[in-house]
C-alpha positions as CSV (number, residue, x, y, z in Angstrom):
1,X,27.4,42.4,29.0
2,X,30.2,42.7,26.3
3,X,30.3,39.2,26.6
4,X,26.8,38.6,25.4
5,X,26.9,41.3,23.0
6,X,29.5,39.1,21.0
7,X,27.4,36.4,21.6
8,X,24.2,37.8,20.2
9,X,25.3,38.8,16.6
10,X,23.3,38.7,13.2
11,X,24.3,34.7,12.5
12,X,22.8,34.0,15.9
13,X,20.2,35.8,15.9
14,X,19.3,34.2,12.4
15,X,20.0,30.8,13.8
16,X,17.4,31.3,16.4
17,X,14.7,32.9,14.0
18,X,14.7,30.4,11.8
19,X,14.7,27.6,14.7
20,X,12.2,29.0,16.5
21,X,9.5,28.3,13.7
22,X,10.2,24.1,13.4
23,X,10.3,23.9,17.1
24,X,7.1,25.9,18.0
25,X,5.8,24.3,15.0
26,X,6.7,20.4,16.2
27,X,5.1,21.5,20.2
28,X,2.1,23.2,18.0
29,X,1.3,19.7,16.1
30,X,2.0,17.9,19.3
31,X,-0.7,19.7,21.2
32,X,-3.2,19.3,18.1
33,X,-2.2,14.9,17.9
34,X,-3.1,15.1,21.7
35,X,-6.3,17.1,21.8
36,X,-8.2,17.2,18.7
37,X,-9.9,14.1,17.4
38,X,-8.4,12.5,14.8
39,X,-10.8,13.7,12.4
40,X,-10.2,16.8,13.4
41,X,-6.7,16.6,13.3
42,X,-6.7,15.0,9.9
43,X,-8.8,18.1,8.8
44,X,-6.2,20.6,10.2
45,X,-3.0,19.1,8.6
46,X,-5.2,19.0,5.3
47,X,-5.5,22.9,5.8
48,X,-2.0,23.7,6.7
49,X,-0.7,21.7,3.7
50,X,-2.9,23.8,1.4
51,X,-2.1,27.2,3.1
52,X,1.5,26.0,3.1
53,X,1.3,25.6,-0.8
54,X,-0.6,29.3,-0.5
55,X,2.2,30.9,1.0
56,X,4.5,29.6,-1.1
57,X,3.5,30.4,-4.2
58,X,3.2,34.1,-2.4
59,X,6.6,33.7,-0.8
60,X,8.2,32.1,-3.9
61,X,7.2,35.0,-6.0
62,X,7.8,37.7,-3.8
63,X,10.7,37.2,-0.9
64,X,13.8,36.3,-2.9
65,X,12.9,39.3,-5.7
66,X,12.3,41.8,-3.1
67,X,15.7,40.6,-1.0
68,X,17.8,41.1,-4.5
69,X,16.6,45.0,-5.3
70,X,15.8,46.0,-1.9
71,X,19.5,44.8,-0.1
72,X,22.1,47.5,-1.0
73,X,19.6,50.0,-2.3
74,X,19.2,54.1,-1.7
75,X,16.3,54.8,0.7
76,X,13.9,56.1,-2.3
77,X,14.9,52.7,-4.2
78,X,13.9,51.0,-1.1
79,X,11.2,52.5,-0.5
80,X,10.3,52.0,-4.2
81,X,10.7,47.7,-4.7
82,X,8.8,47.9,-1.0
83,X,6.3,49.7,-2.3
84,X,5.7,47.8,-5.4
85,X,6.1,44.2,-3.1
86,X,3.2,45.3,-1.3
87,X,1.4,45.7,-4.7
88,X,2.0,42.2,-6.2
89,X,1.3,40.5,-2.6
90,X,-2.2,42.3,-2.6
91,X,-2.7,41.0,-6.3
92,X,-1.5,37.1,-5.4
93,X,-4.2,37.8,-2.8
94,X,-6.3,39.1,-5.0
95,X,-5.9,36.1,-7.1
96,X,-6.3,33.3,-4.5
97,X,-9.4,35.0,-3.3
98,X,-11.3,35.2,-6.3
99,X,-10.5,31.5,-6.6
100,X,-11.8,30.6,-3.1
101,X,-15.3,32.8,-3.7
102,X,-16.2,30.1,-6.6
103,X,-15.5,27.2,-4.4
104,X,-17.6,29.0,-1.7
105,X,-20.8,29.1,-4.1
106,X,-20.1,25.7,-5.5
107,X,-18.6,23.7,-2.4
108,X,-22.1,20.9,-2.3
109,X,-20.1,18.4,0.3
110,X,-21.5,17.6,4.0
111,X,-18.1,18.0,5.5
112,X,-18.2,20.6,8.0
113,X,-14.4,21.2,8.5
114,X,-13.9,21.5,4.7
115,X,-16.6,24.0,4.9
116,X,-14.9,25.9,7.2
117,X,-11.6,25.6,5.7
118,X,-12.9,27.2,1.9
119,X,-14.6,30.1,4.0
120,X,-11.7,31.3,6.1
121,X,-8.8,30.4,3.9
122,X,-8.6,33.6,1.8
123,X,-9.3,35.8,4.9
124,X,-7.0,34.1,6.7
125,X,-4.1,34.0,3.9
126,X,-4.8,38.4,3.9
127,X,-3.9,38.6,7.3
128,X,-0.6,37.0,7.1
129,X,0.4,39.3,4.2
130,X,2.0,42.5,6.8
131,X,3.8,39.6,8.7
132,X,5.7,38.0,5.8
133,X,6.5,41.4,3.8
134,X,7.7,42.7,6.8
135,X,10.1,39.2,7.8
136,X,11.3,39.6,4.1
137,X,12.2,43.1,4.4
138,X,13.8,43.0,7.9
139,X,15.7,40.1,6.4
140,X,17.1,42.3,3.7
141,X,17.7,44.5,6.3
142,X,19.9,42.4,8.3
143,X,17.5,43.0,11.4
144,X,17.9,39.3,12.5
145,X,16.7,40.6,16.5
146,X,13.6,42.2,15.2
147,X,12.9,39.3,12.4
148,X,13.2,37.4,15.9
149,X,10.9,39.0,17.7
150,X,8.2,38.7,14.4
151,X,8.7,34.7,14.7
152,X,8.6,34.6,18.3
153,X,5.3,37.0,18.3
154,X,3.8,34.5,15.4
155,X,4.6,31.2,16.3
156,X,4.5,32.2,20.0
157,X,1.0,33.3,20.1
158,X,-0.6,30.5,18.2
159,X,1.2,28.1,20.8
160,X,-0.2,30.7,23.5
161,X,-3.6,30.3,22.0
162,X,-3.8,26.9,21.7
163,X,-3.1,26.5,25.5
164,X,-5.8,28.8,26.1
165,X,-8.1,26.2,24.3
166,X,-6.7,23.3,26.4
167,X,-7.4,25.1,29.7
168,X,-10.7,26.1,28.8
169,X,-11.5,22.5,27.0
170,X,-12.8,24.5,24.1
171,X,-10.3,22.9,21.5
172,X,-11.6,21.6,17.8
173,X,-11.1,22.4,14.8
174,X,-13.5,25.6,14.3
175,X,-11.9,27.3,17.1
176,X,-8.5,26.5,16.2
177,X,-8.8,28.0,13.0
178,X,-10.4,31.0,15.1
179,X,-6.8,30.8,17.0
180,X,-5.1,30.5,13.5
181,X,-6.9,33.8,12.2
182,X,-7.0,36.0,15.2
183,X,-2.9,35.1,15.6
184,X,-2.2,36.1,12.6
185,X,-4.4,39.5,12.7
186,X,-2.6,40.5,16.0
187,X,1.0,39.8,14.3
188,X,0.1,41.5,11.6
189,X,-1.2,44.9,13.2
190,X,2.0,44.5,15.4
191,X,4.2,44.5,12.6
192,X,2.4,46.7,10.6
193,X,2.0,49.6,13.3
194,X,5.6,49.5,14.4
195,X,7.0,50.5,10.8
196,X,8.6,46.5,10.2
197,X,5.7,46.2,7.4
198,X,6.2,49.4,5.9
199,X,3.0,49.6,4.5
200,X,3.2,53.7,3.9
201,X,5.4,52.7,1.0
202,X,3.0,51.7,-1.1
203,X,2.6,55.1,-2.3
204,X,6.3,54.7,-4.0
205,X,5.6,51.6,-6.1
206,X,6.1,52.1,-9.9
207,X,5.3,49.9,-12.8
208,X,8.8,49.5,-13.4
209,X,9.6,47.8,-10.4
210,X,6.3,45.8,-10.2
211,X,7.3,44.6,-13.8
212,X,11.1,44.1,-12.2
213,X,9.9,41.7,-9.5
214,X,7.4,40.0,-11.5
215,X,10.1,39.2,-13.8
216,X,12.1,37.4,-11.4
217,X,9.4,36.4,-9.5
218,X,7.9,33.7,-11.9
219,X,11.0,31.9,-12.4
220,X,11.6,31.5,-8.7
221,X,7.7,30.8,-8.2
222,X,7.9,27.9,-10.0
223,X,11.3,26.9,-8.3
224,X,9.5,26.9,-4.9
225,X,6.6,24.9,-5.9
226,X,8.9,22.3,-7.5
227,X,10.8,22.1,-4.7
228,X,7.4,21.7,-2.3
229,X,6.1,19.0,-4.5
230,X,9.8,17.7,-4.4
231,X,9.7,17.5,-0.4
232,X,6.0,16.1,-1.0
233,X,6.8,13.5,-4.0
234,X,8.0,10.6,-1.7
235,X,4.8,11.0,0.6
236,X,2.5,11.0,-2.4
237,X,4.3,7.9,-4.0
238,X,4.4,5.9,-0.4
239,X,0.8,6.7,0.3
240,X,0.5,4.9,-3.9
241,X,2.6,2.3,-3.4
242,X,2.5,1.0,0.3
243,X,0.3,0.4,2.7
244,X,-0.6,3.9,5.1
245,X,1.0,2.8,8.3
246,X,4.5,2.6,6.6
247,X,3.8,7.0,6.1
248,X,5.3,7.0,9.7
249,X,7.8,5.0,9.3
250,X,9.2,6.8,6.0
251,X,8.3,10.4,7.8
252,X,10.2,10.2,10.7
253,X,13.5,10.4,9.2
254,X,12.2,13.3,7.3
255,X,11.0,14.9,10.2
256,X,14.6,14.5,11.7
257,X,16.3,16.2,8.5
258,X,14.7,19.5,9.8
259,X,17.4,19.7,12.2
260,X,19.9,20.2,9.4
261,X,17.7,22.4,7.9
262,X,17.8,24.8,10.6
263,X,21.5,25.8,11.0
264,X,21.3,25.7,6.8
265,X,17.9,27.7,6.7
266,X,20.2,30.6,9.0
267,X,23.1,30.6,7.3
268,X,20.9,31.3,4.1
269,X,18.8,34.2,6.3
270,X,22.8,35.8,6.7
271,X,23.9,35.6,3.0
272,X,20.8,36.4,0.8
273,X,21.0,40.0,1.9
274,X,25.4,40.4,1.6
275,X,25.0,38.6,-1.5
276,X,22.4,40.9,-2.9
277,X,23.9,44.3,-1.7
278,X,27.6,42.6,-3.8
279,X,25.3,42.1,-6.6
280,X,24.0,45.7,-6.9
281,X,28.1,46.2,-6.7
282,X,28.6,44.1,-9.2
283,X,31.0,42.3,-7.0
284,X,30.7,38.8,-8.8
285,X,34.3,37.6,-6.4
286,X,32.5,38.9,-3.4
287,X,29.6,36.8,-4.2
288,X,31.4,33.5,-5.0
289,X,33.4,34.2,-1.7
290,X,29.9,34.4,0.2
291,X,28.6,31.2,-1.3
292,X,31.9,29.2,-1.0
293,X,32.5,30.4,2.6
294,X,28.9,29.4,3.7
295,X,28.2,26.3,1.7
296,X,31.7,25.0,2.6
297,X,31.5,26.0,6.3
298,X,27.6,24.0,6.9
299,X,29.6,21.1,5.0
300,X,32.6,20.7,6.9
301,X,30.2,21.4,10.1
302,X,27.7,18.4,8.8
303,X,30.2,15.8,8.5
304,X,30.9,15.3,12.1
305,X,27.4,15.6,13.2
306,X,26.4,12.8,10.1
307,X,28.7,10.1,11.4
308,X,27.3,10.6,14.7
309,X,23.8,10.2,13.5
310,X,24.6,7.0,11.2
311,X,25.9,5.3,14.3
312,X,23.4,6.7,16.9
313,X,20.3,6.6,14.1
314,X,18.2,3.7,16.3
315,X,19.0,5.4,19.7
316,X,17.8,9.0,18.7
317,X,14.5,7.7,17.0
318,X,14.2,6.0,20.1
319,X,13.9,8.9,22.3
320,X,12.0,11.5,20.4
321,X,9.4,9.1,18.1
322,X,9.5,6.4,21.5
323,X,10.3,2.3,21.6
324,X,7.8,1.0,18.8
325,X,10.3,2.8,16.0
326,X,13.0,2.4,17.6
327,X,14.3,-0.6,15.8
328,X,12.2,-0.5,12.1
329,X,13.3,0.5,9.1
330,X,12.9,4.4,9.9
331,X,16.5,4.2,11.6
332,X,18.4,2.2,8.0
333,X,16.4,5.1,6.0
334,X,17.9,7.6,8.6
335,X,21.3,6.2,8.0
336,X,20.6,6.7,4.0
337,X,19.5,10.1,4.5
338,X,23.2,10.9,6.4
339,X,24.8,9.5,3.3
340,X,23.6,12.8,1.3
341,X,23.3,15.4,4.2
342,X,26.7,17.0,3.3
343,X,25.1,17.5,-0.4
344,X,21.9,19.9,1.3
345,X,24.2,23.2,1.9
346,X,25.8,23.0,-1.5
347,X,22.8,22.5,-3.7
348,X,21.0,25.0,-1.5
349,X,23.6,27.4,-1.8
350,X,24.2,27.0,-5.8
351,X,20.6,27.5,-6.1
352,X,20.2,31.2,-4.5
353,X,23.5,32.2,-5.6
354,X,21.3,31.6,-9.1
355,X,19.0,33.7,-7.9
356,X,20.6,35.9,-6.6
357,X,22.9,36.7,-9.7
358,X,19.5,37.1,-11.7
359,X,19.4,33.8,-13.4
360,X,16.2,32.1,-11.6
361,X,15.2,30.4,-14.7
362,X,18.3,28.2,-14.2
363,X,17.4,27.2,-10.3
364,X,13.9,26.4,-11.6
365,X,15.6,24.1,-13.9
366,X,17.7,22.7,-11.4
367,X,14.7,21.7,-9.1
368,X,12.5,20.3,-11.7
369,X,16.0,18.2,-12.7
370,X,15.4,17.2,-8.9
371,X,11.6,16.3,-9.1
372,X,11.8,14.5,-12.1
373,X,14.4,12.6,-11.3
374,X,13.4,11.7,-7.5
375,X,9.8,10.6,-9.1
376,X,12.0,8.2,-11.4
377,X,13.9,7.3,-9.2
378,X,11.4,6.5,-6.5
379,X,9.4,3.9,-8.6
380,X,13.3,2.4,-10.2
381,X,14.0,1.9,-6.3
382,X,10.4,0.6,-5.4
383,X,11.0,-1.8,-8.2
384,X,14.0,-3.0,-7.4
385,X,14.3,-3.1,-3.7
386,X,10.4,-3.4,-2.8
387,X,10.8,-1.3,0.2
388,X,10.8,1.8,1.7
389,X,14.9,1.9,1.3
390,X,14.7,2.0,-2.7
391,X,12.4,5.5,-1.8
392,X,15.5,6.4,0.8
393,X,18.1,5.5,-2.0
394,X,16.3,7.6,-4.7
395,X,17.2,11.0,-2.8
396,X,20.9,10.0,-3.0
397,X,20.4,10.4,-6.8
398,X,17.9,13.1,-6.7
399,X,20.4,15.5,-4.7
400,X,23.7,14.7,-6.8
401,X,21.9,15.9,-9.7
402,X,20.7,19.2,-8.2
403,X,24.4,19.4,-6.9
404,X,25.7,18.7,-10.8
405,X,23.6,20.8,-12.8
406,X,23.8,24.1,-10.2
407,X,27.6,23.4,-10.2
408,X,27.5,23.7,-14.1
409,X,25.2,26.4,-14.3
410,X,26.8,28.3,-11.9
411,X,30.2,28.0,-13.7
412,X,29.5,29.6,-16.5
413,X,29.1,32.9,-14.3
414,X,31.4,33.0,-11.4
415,X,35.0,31.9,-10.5
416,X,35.3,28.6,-8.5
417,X,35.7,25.3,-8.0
418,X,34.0,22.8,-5.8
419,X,37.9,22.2,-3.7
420,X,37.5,26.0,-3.1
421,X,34.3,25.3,-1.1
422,X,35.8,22.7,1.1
423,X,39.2,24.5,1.6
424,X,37.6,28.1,2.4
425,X,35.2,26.4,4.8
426,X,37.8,24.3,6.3
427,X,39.8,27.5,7.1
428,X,36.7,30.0,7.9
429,X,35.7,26.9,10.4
430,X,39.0,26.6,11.7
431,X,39.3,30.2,12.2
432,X,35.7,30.6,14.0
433,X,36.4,28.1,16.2
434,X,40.0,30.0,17.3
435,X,38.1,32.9,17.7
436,X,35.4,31.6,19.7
437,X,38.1,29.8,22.3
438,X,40.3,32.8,22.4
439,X,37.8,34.9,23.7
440,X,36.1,32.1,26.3
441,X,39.6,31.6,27.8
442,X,40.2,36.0,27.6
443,X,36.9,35.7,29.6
444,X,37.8,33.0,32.0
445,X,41.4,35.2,32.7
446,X,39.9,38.3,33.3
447,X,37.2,36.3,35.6
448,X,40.3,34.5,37.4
C-alpha cells in the first residue's frame, strides 16, 4: 500500500487524466469508422470539429485566466474568480446560442444531419459547461485523482454509450448525438452535485474580477484559436493542394504526435497551478525554475524515444494504421516530424510561462508568428518539393520560430538561458530516475 501510494502522486495522476481523453477518444472514433455509414460518419467528425472550435474559444478564454487568480488564492478570493468564471462561461454561452437560434430560422438545406447538428449544438455546448469549469478548477487545485475521475466519468460514458448502441443495432448519427448530449448532462450533474463545479459561487462574482478575466482572457482566446487553426492549416492546405486520399497519408503521423502530446499535455496539468500560486508570490525565480525544470525534463526524455521512432517509423505505422501505410510516405513524414519533437515542450512551455506571468498578448503573438509562417511555409515547400514532405518540412520552420520569439519574449522578464533548460532537466532526470530505482530495489530487499 505505501508502495502504491508513492506511485500514485499528482504527476501521475495528471499523466493519466490527460491520457485518458486521446485514448478513449481514438477507441470512440474507431467504433464510429466501424458502425456508422460513411455519411454518417462524415457528418459526425464535421460536428466535433465545430464543437471542438466551440470549446475552445470557451476554454481559451476562460481555463488559463481562472488557473492564474484562482491557484494560490484566500478561500473568499477563490470563491470570488470562481464565481465570476461561471459568469463569463454562461455569457460565451450565451453568445454562441444566440448565434445558433438564427441559423435555426434560416438553415433552408435538405441535409438531415446538418439539421440536427444546428438544433442540438447550443444545448449540447450548455451541458458541458459544469464539467469543464469544474476540470479547470480541480486543476488549479492540484486534485489530479478527482480531475481523473471527471475524464474517466466523461470520456468513459460516451464509450459506454456507444456500446449500448452497437448491442442494440440502434447506432446513427441522431442517436449518437443523443449519446453525446445525455453524456454530457449526466457528467455534468455529477460534477456539479458533488461540489467539483462549485456552482454556489456564483453568488461571489464581482465586476472586478469578471473584468480581470476578460482581460486576460481575450489575449489567450485568440492564442487558442490560432494555435487550432495552426494544428488545422496543413489539413486545409493538403485537402487545396492534393488529391483527398493523400489526407491519410499526411494524418497519420499527426495522429501519432498525440503520443508526445500526452506526457507534455501532464506535465503542463502539474505546473500551470505551481506556477500560478509563485506568481501571486511574486516569485519570478520560482517560476523560471518550474519552466526550466519541466521543459528541460520532457526534452531530455523525448530524445531517446525520437531516435527510436526515426528508425522504427515504418514498423510502428505498420502495426497501428496496418500493411497498406506501412511503407508510403506517412513513415519519411513521421521521421521529419521526430526532427522537431524535442522543440514541442519548450515552445509549449515558453508560451504558458507567458501566460502565466500576465503577458498573453505576447503568446498570441507567438502563435500567429507560428500560423503565419507554417501557411508560408507550407505553399514554399509545396512549391519546391511537390509533395507531402515540403508540408512535413514547413513545421520544422514553423516550431523554431515559436521557440525564438517565446525565448526572446520571455527574456526580457525572467532569468535564464536555454543551457539552463537542458542542464536542470538533465539533473532533475537523472535525479528522478535514482529515486525511482532506490526505492524499487528498498522494495525488492524488504520483499527478500
Amino acid at each position: 500500500m505505501g508502495f502504491l501510494k508513492k506511485v500514485i502522486n499528482k504527476y501521475t495522476l495528471s499523466l493519466a487524466s490527460n491520457a485518458i481523453m486521446p485514448v478513449l477518444g481514438m477507441a470512440i472514433l474507431s467504433l464510429m469508422a466501424r458502425y456508422l455509414s460513411k455519411t454518417d460518419f462524415g457528418d459526425y467528425i464535421f460536428f466535433l470539429v465545430i464543437f471542438t472550435l466551440a470549446d475552445t474559444f470557451r476554454t481559451g478564454f476562460l481555463q488559463t485566466s481562472l488557473i492564474k487568480y484562482y491557484a494560490g488564492a484566500s478561500e473568499e478570493r477563490s470563491r470570488n474568480i470562481a464565481g465570476s468564471a461561471w459568469y463569463l462561461g454562461f455569457m460565451i454561452v450565451l453568445s454562441f446560442a444566440v448565434g445558433n437560434l438564427l441559423m435555426y430560422f434560416f438553415y433552408f438545406g435538405t441535409n438531415a444531419n446538418m439539421f440536427t447538428i444546428i438544433k442540438w449544438f447550443s444545448i449540447i455546448f450548455i451541458t458541458t459547461l459544469p464539467t469543464a469549469i469544474a476540470g479547470w478548477i480541480l486543476q488549479a487545485e492540484e486534485r489530479f485523482d478527482k480531475l481523473f475521475l471527471v475524464q474517466l466519468i466523461n470520456q468513459g460514458g460516451f464509450f459506454i454509450l456507444i456500446l449500448l448502441l452497437i448491442i442494440l443495432h440502434q447506432v446513427n448519427f441522431q442517436n449518437t448525438i443523443y449519446c453525446y448530449f445525455l453524456n454530457n448532462v449526466i457528467s455534468s450533474i455529477i460534477t456539479a452535485s458533488v461540489g467539483w463545479a462549485r456552482v454556489k459561487t456564483i453568488s461571489s462574482k464581482s465586476w472586478a474580477s469578471i473584468k480581470e478575466l476578460a482581460h486576460f482572457g481575450k489575449f489567450s482566446v485568440g492564442t487558442s484559436i490560432s494555435s487550432y487553426l495552426l494544428r488545422s492549416s496543413d489539413t486545409f492546405i493538403i485537402k487545396m493542394m492534393f488529391p483527398s486520399e493523400l489526407l491519410a497519408v499526411y494524418y497519420i503521423p499527426q495522429r501519432l504526435m498525440e503520443i508526445f502530446e500526452i506526457p507534455l499535455r501532464a506535465f503542463i496539468a502539474t505546473a500551470l497551478p505551481v506556477m500560478g500560486a509563485a506568481v501571486q508570490r511574486d516569485d519570478k525565480r520560482y517560476v523560471s525554475y518550474i519552466m526550466k525544470k519541466y521543459a528541460g525534463m520532457l526534452t531530455i526524455a523525448l530524445i531517446p524515444i525520437a531516435i527510436v521512432s526515426f528508425i522504427a517509423a515504418d514498423l510502428i505505422i505498420g502495426l497501428l494504421f496496418g500493411g497498406k501505410y506501412q511503407h508510403s510516405d506517412a513513415g519519411n513524414i513521421f521521421r521529419i516530424f521526430m526532427c522537431f519533437v524535442m522543440l514541442l515542450p519548450i515552445d509549449r512551455f515558453f508560451g504558458i510561462t507567458l501566460d502565466i506571468i500576465g503577458k498573453p498578448q505576447l503568446n498570441m503573438i507567438k502563435v500567429f508568428i507560428m500560423l503565419s509562417v507554417n501557411v508560408a511555409a507550407d505553399f514554399a515547400g509545396i512549391f519546391i518539393f511537390h509533395n507531402l514532405y515540403g508540408v512535413a518540412i514547413a513545421s520544422i520552420f514553423t516550431f523554431f520560430s515559436g521557440a525564438i520569439f517565446g525565448y526572446w519574449s520571455l527574456k526580457k522578464h525572467l532569468n535564464f538561458s536555454l543551457g539552463d533548460i537542458f542542464k536542470l532537466g538533465y539533473i532533475e532526470l537523472i535525479e528522478l530516475a535514482t529515486t525511482i530505482y532506490q526505492k524499487t530495489r528498498k522494495k525488492q530487499l524488504e520483499q527478500n
